[in-house]
N, C-alpha and C positions, 0 to 999 in steps of 0.2 A: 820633307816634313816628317816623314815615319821615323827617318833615322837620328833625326833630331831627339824626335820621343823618344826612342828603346836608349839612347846614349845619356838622358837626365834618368830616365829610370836606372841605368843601371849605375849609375853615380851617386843616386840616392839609396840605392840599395846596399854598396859597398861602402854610404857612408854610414850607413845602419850596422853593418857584419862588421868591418873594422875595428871600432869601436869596441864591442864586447870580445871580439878577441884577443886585443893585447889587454885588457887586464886580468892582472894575476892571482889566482885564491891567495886569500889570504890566514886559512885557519884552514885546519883540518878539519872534514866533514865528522860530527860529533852528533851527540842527541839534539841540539838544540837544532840542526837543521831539519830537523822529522817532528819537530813541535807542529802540533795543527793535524796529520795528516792519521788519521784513526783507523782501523779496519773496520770498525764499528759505525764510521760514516755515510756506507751504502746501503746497511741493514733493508731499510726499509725497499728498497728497490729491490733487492734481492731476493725478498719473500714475496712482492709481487709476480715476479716471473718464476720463482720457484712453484707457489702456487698455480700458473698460469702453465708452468711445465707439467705439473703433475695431472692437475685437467686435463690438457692436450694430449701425455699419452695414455690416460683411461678414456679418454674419445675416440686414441684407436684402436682398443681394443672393445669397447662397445660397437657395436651395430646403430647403422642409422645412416642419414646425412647430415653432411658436416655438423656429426656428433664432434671431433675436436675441438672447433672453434667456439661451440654451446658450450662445453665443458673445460675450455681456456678462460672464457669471461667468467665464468662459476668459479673457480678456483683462482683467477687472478684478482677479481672482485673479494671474496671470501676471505684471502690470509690481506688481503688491503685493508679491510675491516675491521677483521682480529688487530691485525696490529697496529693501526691508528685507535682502537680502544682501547689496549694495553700498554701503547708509547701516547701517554698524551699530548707531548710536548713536540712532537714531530711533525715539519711540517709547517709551523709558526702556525703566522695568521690563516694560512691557506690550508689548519686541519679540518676546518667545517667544511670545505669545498672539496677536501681529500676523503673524506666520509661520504658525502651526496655522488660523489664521480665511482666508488668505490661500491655505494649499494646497487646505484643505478645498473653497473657492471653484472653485479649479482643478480639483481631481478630482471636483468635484460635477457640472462645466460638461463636462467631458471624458465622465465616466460618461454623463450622459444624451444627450452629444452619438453616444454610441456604441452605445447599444442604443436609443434614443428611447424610454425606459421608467423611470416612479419608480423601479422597482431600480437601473437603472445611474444615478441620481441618488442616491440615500440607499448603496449600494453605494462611486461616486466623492466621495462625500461623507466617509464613515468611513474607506476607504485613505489621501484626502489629508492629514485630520488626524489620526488614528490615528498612521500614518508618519512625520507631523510630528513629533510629539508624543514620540514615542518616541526621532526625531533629535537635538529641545530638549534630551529628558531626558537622556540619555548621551553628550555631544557633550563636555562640559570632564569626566567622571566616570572617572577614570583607571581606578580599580579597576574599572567597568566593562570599559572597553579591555584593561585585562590579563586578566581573565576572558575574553571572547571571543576573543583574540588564543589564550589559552593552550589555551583550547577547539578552537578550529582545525588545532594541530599535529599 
């Protein structure tokens, strides 16, 4: 029975490789094959863990406990924010939820960096995205805006 299986598997395997190997290019690889594939397509990941690097090693050089990883979420949190404020378009539908995932980061990394206790972590954690969240939500909602504006007077 086993060697029934590994023998269709590997019949189906090489009828999968066969295939793509005898055919031939047919052009030479030109710009049109690098169409799509941008350096400027990682950006934004890249400044997360850039940020998240620079945190990390000013957390070893500070004193404390797991000062790095407070000052990983502050700085990875931090340039996520910056740049989901200044790339608007990044991110699609999923930039309000890149914002709330992003402050929450920051006030998670700031809370605990400030009482050195799970509170000011789950504490910095709920104001970041809570705040966020609340921002997201009432930011284009006019009738919101004239409600508070009206409330104010």
């Amino acid at each position: 029975m086993m060697n029934h299986r590994k023998f269709w598997i590997l019949i189906l395997c090489l009828g999968f490789i066969f295939p793509l190997m005898s055919t031939a290019q047919s052009r030479d690889v030109d710009k049109r094959d690098l169409r799509g594939i941008s350096p400027q397509h990682h950006k934004y990941i890249f400044s997360v863990l850039g940020g998240a690097a620079v945190g990390a090693s000013l957390g070893f050089v500070l004193p404390g406990e797991k000062t790095p990883l407070k000052l990983m979420m502050i700085g990875g949190g931090g340039a996520s924010t910056w740049f989901l404020h200044t790339h608007r378009a990044t991110l699609g539908p999923y930039h309000d939820w890149g914002m709330i995932t992003s402050n929450s980061a920051l006030g998670g990394g700031i809370g605990w960096l400030g009482c050195n206790c799970n509170d000011g972590l789950i504490g910095g954690t709920l104001i970041g995205g809570g705040g966020t969240a609340v921002w997201e939500a009432l930011k284009n909602d006019r009738a919101a805006r004239n409600t508070f504006n009206r409330s104010s007077k």
